[in-house]
N, C-alpha and C positions, 0 to 999 in steps of 0.2 A: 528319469523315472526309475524307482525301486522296483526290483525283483520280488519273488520270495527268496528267495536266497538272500540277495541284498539284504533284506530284516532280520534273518536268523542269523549270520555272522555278524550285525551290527547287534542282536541279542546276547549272542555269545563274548560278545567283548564286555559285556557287562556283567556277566552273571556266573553262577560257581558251577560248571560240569565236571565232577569225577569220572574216572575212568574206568571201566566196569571193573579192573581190579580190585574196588575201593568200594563198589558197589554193597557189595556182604555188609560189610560194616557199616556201612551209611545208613543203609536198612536198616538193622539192628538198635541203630541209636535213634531212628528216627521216632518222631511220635504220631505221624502218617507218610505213609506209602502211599502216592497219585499218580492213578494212569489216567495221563489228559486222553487217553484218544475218544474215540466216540462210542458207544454203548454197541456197537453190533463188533467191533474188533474189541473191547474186551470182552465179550460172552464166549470167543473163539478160543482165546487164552490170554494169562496176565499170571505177573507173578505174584505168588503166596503172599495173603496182606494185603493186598494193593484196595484199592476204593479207587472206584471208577467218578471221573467227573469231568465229562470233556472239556476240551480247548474252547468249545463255543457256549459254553455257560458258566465259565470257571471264577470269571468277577463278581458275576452275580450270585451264584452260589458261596463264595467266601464270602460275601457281604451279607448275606443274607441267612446263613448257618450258625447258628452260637457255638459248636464245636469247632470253628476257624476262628472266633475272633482275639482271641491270644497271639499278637501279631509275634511271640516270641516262641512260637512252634517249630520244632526241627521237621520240616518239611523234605522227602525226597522223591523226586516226581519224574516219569519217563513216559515217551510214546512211543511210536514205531521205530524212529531213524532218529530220534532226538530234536527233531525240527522245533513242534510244533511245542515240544517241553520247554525248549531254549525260549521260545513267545512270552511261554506260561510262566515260567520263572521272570521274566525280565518285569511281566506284568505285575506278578507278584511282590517283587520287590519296588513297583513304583505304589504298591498299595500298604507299604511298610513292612513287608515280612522281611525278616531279618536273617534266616537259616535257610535259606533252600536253597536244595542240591537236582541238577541237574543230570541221568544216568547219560553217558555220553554213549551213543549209538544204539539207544532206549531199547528196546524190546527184541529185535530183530540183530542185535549184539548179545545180550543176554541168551537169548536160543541158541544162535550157533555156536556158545562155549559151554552150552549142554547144561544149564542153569536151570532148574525145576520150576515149571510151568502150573496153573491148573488148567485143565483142561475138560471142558464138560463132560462128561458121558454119550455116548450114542447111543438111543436105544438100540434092541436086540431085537433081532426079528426072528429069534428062532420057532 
C-alpha cells in the first residue's frame, strides 16, 4: 500500500522541480504562474502573478479552459511544500503538457528566503 509520500517521490522521479534559485527565472519566462493549492490558502498569500487553481479541480479546469489548451505552454506551478505541485505536474504532463516546472519547496521556501508575497489588506479599525 502507497503512502502519500510514496506518490509524490514516485511524482517527482518523473517531472521537472527547479530549485528556488531558478525559481526568478522560471517565472519570468513562464506564460502562467499556478498555485495548485486551495482557494482559502491562496487569499492568505501567493506569489505576484500566480492564478489560483487547485489540486482538486486542476484536470478539469485545463480541460475545460481555452486559455490551457496550447498543450505547449511554459507552465510554472507551486503549493505549500511542493507536494501536491509534484501530483499536479506529473498529471500535467500525462495530459500532454510539455513545459512544466515544478518550484521545489513551493511556497513555504519561497517565504522564508524573503521572496515578495501578496498579501491581502486587513481592514483598519481605527
Amino acid at each position: 500500500m502507497k503512502t502519500a509520500h510514496d506518490l509524490v517521490e514516485a511524482a517527482r522521479a518523473e517531472i521537472c522541480e527547479i530549485p528556488l534559485d531558478q525559481a526568478d527565472d522560471a517565472i519570468k519566462k513562464a506564460d502562467v504562474l499556478l498555485d495548485v493549492r486551495e482557494a482559502d490558502e491562496y487569499n492568505t498569500s501567493h506569489i505576484p502573478g500566480a492564478v489560483n487553481v487547485s489540486r482538486g479541480i486542476l484536470e478539469f479546469k485545463l480541460t475545460n479552459d481555452p486559455a490551457f489548451e496550447d498543450r505547449g505552454l511554459n507552465l510554472v506551478i507551486y503549493c505549500k511544500n511542493s507536494g501536491r505541485s509534484a501530483l499536479a505536474a506529473r498529471a500535467m504532463k500525462e495530459m500532454g503538457y510539455i513545459h512544466v516546472q515544478s518550484i521545489a519547496g513551493g511556497i513555504e521556501a519561497w517565504e522564508a528566503a524573503g521572496k515578495p508575497l501578496v498579501k491581502p489588506e486587513l481592514p483598519s479599525f481605527d
